[in-house]
TORPA-4810 file (N, C-alpha, C, O; in nm, 3 decimals):
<nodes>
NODE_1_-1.718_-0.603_-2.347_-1.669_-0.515_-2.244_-1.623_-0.387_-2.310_-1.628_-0.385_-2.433_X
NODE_2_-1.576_-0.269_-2.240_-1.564_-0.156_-2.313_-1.435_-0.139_-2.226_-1.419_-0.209_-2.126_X
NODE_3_-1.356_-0.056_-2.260_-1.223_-0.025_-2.219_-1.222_0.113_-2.280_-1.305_0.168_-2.351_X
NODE_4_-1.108_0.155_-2.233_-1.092_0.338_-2.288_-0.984_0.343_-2.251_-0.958_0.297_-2.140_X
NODE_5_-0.870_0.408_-2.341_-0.726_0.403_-2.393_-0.687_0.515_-2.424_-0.735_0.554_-2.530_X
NODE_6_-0.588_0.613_-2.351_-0.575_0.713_-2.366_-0.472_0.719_-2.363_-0.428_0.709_-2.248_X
NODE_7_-0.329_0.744_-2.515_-0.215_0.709_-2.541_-0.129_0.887_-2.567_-0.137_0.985_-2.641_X
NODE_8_-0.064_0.844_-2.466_0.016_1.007_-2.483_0.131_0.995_-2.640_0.190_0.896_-2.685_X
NODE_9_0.128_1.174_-2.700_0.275_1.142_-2.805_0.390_1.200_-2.689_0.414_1.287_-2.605_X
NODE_10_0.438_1.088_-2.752_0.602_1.101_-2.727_0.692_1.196_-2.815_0.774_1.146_-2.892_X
NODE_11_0.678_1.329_-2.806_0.793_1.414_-2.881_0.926_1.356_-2.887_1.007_1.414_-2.959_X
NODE_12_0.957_1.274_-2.838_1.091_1.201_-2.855_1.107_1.141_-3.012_1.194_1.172_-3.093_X
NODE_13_0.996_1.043_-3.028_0.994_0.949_-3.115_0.890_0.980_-3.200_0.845_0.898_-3.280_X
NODE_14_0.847_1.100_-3.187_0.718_1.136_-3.270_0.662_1.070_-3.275_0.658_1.052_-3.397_X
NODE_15_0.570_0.969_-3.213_0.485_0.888_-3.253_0.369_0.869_-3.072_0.393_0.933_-2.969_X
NODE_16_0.287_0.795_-3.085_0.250_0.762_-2.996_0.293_0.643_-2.926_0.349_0.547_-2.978_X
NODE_17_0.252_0.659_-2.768_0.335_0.540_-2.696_0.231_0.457_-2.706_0.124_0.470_-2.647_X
NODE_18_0.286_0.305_-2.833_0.205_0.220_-2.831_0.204_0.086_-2.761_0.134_-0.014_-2.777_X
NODE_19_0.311_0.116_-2.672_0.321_-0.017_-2.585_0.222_-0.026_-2.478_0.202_-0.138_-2.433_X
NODE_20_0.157_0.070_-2.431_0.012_0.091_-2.351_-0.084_0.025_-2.414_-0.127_-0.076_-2.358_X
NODE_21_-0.140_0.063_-2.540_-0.183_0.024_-2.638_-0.209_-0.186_-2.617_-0.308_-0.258_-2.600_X
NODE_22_-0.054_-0.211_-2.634_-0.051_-0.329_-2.658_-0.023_-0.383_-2.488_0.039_-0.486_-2.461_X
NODE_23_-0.057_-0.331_-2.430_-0.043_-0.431_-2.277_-0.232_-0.416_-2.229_-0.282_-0.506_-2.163_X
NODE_24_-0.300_-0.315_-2.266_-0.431_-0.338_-2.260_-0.523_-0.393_-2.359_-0.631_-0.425_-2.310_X
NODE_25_-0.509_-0.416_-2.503_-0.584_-0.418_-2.607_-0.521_-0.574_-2.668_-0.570_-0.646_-2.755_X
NODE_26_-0.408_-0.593_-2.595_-0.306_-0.702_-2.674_-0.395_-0.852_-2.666_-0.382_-0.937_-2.754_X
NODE_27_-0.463_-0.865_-2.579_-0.547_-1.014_-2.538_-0.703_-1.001_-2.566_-0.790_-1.070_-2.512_X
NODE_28_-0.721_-0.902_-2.659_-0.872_-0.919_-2.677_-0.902_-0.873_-2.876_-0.834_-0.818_-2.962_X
NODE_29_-1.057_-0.943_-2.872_-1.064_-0.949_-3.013_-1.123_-0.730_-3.047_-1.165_-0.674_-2.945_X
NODE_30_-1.122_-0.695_-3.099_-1.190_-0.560_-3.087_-1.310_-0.567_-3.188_-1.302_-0.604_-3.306_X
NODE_31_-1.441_-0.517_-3.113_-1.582_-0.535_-3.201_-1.575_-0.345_-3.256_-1.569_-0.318_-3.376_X
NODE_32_-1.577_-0.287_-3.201_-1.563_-0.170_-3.261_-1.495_-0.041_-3.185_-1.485_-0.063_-3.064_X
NODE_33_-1.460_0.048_-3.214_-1.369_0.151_-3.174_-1.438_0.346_-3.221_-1.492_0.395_-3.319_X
NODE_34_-1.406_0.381_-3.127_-1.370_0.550_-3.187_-1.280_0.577_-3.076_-1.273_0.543_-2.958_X
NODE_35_-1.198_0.670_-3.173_-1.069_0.739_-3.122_-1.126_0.876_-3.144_-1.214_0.906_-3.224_X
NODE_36_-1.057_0.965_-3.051_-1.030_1.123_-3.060_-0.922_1.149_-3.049_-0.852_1.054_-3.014_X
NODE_37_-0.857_1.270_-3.068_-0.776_1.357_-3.080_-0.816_1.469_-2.977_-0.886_1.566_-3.008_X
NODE_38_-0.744_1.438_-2.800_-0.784_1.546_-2.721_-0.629_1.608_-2.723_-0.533_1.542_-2.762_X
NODE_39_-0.619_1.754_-2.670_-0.509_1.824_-2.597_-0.561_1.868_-2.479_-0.676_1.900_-2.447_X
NODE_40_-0.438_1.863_-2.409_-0.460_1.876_-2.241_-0.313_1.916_-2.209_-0.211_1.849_-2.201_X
NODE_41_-0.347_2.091_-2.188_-0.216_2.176_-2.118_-0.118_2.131_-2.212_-0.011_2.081_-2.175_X
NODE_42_-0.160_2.151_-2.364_-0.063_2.207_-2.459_0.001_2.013_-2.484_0.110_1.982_-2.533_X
NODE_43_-0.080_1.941_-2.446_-0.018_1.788_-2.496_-0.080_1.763_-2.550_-0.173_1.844_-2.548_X
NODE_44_-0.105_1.618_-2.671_-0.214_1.558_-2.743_-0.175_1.460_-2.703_-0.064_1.422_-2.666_X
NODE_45_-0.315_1.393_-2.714_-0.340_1.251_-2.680_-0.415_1.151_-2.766_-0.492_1.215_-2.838_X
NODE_46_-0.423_1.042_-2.784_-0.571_0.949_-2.856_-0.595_0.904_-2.760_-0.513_0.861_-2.679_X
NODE_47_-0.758_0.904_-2.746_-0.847_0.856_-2.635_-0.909_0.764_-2.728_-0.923_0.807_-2.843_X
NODE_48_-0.949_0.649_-2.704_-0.996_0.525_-2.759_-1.091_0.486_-2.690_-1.077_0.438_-2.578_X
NODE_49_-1.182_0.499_-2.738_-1.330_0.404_-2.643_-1.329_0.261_-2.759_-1.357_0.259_-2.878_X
NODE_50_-1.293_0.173_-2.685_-1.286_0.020_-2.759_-1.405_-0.053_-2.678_-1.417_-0.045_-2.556_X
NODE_51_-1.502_-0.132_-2.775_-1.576_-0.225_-2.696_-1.490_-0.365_-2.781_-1.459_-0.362_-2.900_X
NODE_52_-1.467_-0.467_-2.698_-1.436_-0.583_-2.740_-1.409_-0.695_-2.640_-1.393_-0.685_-2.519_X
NODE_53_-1.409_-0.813_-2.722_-1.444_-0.920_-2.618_-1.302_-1.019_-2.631_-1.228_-1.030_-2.729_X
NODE_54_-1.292_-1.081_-2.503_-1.163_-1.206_-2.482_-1.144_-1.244_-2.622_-1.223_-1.263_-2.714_X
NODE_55_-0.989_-1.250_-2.610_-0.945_-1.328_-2.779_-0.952_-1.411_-2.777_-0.914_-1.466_-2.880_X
NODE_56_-1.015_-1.521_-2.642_-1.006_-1.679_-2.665_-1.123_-1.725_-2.760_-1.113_-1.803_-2.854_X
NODE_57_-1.241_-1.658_-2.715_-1.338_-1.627_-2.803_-1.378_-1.638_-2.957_-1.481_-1.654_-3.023_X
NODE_58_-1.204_-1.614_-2.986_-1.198_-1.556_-3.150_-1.071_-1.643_-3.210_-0.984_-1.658_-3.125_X
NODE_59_-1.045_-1.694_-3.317_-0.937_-1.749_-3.406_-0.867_-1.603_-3.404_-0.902_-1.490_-3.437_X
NODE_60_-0.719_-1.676_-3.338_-0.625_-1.508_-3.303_-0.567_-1.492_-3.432_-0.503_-1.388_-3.443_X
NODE_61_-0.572_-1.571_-3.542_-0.531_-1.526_-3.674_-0.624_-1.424_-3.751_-0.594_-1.373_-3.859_X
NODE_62_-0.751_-1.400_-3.675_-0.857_-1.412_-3.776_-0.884_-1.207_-3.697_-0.987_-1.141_-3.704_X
NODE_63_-0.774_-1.173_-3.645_-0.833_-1.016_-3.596_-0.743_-0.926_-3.672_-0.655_-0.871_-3.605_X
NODE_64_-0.751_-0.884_-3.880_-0.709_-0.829_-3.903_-0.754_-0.681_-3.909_-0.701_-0.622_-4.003_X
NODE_65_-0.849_-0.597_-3.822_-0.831_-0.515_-3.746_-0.815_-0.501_-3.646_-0.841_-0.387_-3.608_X
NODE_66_-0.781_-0.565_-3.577_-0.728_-0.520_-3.419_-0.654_-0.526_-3.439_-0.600_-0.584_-3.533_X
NODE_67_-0.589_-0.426_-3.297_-0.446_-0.355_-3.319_-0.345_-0.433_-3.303_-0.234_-0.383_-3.321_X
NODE_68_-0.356_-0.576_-3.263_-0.241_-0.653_-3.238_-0.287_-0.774_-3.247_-0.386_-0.790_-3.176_X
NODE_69_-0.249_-0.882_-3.316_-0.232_-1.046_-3.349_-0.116_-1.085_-3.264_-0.123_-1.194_-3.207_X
NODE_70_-0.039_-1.030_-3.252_0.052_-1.073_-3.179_0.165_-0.954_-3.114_0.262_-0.899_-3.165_X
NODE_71_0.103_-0.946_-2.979_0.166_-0.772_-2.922_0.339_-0.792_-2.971_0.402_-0.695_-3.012_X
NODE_72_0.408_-0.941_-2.960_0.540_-0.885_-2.948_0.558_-0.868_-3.148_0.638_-0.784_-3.190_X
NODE_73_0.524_-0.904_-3.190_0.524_-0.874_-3.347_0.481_-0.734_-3.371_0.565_-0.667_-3.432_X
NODE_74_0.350_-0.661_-3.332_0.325_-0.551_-3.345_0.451_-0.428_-3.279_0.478_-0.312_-3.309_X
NODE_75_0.502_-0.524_-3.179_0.551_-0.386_-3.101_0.730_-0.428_-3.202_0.814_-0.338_-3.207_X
NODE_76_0.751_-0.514_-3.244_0.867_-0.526_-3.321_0.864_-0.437_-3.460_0.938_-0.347_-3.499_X
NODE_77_0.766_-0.489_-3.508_0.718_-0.426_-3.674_0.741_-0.248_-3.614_0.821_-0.181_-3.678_X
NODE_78_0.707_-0.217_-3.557_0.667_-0.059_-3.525_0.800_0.007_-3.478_0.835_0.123_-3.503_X
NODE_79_0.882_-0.102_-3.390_1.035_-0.004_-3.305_1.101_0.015_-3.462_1.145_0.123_-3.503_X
NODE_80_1.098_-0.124_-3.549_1.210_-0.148_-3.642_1.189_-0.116_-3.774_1.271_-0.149_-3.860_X
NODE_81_1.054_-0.035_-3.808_1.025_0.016_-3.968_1.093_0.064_-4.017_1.093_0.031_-4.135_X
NODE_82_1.201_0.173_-3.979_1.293_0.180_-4.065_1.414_0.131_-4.096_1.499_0.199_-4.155_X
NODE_83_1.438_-0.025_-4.046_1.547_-0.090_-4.066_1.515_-0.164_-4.162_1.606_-0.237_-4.201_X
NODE_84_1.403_-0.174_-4.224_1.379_-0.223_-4.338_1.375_-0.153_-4.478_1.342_-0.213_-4.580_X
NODE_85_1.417_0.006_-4.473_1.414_0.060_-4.589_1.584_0.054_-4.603_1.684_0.028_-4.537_X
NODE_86_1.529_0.111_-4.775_1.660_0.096_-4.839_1.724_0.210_-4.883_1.664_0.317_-4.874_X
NODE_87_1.838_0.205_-4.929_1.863_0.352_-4.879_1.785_0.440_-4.960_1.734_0.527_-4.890_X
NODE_88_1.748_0.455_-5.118_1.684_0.499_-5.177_1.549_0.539_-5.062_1.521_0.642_-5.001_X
NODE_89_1.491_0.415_-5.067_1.351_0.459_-4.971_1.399_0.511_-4.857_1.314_0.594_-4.826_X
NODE_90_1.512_0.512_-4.749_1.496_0.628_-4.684_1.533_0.785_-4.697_1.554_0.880_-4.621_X
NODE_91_1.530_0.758_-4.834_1.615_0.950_-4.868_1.456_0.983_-4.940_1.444_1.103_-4.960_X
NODE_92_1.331_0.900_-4.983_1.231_0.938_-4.963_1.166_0.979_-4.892_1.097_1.080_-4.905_X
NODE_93_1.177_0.895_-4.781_1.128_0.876_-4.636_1.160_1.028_-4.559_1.091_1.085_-4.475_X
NODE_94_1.265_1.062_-4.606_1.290_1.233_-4.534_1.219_1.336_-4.592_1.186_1.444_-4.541_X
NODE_95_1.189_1.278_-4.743_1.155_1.377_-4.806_0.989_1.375_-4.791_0.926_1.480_-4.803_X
NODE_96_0.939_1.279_-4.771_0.791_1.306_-4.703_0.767_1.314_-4.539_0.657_1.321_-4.485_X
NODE_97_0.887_1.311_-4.476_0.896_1.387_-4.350_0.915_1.532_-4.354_0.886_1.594_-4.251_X
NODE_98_0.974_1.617_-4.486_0.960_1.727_-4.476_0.831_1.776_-4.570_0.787_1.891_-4.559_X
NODE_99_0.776_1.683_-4.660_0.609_1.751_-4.670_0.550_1.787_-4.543_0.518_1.894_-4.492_X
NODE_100_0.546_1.615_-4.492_0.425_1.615_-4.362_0.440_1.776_-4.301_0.346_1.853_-4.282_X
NODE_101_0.580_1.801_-4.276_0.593_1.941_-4.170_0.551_2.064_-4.239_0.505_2.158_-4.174_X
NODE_102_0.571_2.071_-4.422_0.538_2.192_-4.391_0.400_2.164_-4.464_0.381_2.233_-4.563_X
NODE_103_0.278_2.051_-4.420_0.174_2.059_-4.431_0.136_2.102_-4.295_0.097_2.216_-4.269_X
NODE_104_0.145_2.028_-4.230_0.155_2.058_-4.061_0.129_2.202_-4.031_0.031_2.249_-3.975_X
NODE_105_0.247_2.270_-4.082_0.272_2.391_-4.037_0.164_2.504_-4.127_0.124_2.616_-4.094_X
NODE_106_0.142_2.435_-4.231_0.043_2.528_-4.282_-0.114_2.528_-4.236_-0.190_2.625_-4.228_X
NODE_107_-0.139_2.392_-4.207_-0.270_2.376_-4.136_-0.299_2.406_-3.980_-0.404_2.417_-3.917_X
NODE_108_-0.160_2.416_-3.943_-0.114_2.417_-3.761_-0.132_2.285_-3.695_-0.110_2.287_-3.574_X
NODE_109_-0.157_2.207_-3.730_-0.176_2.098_-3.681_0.006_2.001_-3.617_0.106_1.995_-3.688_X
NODE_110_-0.003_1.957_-3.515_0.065_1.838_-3.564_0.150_1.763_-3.649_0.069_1.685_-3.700_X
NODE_111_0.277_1.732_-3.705_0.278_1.662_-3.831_0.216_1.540_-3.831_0.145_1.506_-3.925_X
NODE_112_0.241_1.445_-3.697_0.163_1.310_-3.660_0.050_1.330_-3.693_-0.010_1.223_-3.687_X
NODE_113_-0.029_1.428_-3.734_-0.214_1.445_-3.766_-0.185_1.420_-3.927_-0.274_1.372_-3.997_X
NODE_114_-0.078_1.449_-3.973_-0.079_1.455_-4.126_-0.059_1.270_-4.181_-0.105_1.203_-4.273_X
NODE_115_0.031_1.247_-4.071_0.068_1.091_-4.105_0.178_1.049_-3.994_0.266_1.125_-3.954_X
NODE_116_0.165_0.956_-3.964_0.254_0.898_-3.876_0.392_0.862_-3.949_0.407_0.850_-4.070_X
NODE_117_0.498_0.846_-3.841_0.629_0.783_-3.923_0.634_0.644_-3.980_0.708_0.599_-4.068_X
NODE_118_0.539_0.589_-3.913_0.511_0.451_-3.950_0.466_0.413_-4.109_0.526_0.328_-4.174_X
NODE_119_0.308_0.517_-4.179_0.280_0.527_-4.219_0.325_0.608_-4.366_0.259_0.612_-4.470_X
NODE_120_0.475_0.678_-4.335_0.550_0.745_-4.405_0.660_0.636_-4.464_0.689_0.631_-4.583_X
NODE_121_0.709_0.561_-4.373_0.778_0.450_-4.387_0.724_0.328_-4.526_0.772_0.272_-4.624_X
NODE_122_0.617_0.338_-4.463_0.521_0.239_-4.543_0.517_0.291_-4.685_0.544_0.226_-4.785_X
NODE_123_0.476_0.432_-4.679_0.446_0.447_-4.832_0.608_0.441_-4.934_0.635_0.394_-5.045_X
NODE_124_0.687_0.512_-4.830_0.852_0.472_-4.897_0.842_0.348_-4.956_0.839_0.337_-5.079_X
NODE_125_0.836_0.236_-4.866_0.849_0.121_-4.926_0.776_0.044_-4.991_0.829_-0.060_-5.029_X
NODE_126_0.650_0.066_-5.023_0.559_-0.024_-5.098_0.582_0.075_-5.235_0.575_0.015_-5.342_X
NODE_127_0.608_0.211_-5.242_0.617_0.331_-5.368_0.434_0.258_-5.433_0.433_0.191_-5.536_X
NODE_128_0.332_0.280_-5.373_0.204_0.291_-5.426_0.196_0.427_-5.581_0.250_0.537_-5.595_X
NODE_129_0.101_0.346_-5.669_0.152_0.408_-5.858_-0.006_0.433_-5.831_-0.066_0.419_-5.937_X
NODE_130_-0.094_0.465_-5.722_-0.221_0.473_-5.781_-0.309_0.490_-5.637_-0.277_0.424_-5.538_X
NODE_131_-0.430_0.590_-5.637_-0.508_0.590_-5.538_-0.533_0.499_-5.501_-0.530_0.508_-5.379_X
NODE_132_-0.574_0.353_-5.548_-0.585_0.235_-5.498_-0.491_0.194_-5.440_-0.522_0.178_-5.322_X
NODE_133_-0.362_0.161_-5.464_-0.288_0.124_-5.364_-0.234_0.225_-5.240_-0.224_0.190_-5.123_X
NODE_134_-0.212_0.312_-5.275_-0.194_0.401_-5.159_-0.304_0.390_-5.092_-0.264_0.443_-4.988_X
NODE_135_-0.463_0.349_-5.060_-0.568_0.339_-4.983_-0.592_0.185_-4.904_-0.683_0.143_-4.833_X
NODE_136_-0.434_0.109_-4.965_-0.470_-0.008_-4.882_-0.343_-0.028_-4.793_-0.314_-0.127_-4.726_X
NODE_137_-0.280_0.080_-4.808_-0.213_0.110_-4.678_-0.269_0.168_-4.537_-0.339_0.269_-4.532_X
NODE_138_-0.223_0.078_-4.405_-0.316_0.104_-4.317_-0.239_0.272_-4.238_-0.134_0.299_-4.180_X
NODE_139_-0.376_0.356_-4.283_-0.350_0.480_-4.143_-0.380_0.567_-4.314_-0.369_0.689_-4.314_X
NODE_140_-0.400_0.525_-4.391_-0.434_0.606_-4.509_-0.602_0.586_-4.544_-0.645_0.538_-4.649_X
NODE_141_-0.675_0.629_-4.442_-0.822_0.609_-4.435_-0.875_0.723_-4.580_-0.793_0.776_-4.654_X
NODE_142_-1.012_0.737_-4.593_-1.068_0.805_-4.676_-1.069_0.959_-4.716_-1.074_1.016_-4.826_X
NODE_143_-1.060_1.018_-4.550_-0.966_1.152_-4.555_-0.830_1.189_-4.615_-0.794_1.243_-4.720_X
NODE_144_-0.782_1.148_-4.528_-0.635_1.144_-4.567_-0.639_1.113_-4.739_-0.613_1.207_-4.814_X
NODE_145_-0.661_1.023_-4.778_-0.694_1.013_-4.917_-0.722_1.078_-5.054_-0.675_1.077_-5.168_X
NODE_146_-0.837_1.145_-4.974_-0.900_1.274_-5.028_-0.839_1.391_-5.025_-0.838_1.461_-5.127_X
NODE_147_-0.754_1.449_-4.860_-0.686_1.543_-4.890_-0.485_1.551_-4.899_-0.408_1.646_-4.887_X
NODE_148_-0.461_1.404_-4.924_-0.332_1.454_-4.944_-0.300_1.331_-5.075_-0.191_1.353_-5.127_X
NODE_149_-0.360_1.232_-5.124_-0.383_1.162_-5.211_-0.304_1.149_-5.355_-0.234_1.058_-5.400_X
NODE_150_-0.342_1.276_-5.408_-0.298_1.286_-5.511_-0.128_1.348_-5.503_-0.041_1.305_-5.578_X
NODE_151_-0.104_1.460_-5.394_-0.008_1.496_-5.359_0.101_1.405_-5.314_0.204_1.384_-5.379_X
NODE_152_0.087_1.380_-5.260_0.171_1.196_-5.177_0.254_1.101_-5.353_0.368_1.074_-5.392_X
NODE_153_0.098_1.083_-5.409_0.151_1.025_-5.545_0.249_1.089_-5.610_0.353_1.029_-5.635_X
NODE_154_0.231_1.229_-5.650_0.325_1.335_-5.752_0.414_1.333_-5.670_0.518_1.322_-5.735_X
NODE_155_0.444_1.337_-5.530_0.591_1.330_-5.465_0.662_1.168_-5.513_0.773_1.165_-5.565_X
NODE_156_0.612_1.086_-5.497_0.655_0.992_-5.510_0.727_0.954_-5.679_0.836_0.908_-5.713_X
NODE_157_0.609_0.997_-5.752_0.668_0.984_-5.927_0.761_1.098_-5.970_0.833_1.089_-6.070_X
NODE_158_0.756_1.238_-5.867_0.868_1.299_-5.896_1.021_1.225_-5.861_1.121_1.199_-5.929_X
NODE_159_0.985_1.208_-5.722_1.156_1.142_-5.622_1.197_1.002_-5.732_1.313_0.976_-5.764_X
NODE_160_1.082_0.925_-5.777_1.155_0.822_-5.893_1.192_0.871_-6.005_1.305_0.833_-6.037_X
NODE_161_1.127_0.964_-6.100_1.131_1.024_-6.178_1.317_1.137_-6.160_1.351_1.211_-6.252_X
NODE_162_1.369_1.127_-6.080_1.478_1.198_-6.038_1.587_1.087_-6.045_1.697_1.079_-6.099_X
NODE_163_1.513_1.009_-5.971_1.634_0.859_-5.959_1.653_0.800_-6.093_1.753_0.730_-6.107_X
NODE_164_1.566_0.816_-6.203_1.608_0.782_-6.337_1.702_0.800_-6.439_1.689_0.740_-6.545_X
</nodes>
């Protein structure tokens, strides 16, 4: 079946509202996806064309790309990411909230186009020592990789490199 998912950002919470997300996508396995990046009267959105089929279909352990194994786990992991850093990692965590912006601002984009908070969170806390691990963090696809990659790293071995 095909479905299409069109998730407004929330300037509140900087992020997108993913509880839509998980009340349509939450009960099925996903065979494949493309997302866009539309604006409409000065808003952005992700539009998702998902084809995928019933999760009964599928071992619900077994959908580690789809967006949810378990909606109330996904939608927990996502409210509460930063109650899991420490304080160190969240005085990182600001400090690659103020890259993202003034990458943002130099490209005009978005900061959410540069990286999500989620995804900022993440790299705080895992502190990835190498293109490889920073690429098996999820929302750090091959782009992103390529153009903020090496930068992301030198922030990171500087902010430890300080704490020493």
């Amino acid at each position: 079946m095909l479905k299409i998912v069109t998730l407004p950002f929330n300037e509140n919470i900087g992020e997108f509202e993913q509880e839509k997300l998980e009340r349509v996508l939450g009960n099925v396995q996903i065979v494949k996806y493309q997302a866009e990046l539309v604006k409409m009267e000065g808003k952005y959105y992700w539009t998702a064309f998902v084809e995928c089929e019933k999760a009964d279909k599928f071992n619900k352990n077994s959908g580690k790309d789809n967006f949810t194994q378990d909606g109330k786990e996904f939608k927990e992991t996502n409210k509460n990411y930063m109650e899991y850093l420490t304080e160190d990692e969240m005085e990182l965590y600001k400090i690659l909230k103020e890259w993202r912006a003034g990458e943002a601002q130099l490209l005009g984009y978005p900061p959410y186009i540069i990286a999500s908070n989620q995804l900022l969170a993440n790299i705080a806390k895992t502190n990835p020592k190498n293109i490889e691990e920073l690429s098996q963090l999820k929302g750090m696809g091959k782009r992103k990789i390529r153009d903020y990659g090496e930068e992301l790293l030198l922030i990171l071995e500087n902010f430890y490199d300080m704490k020493s």
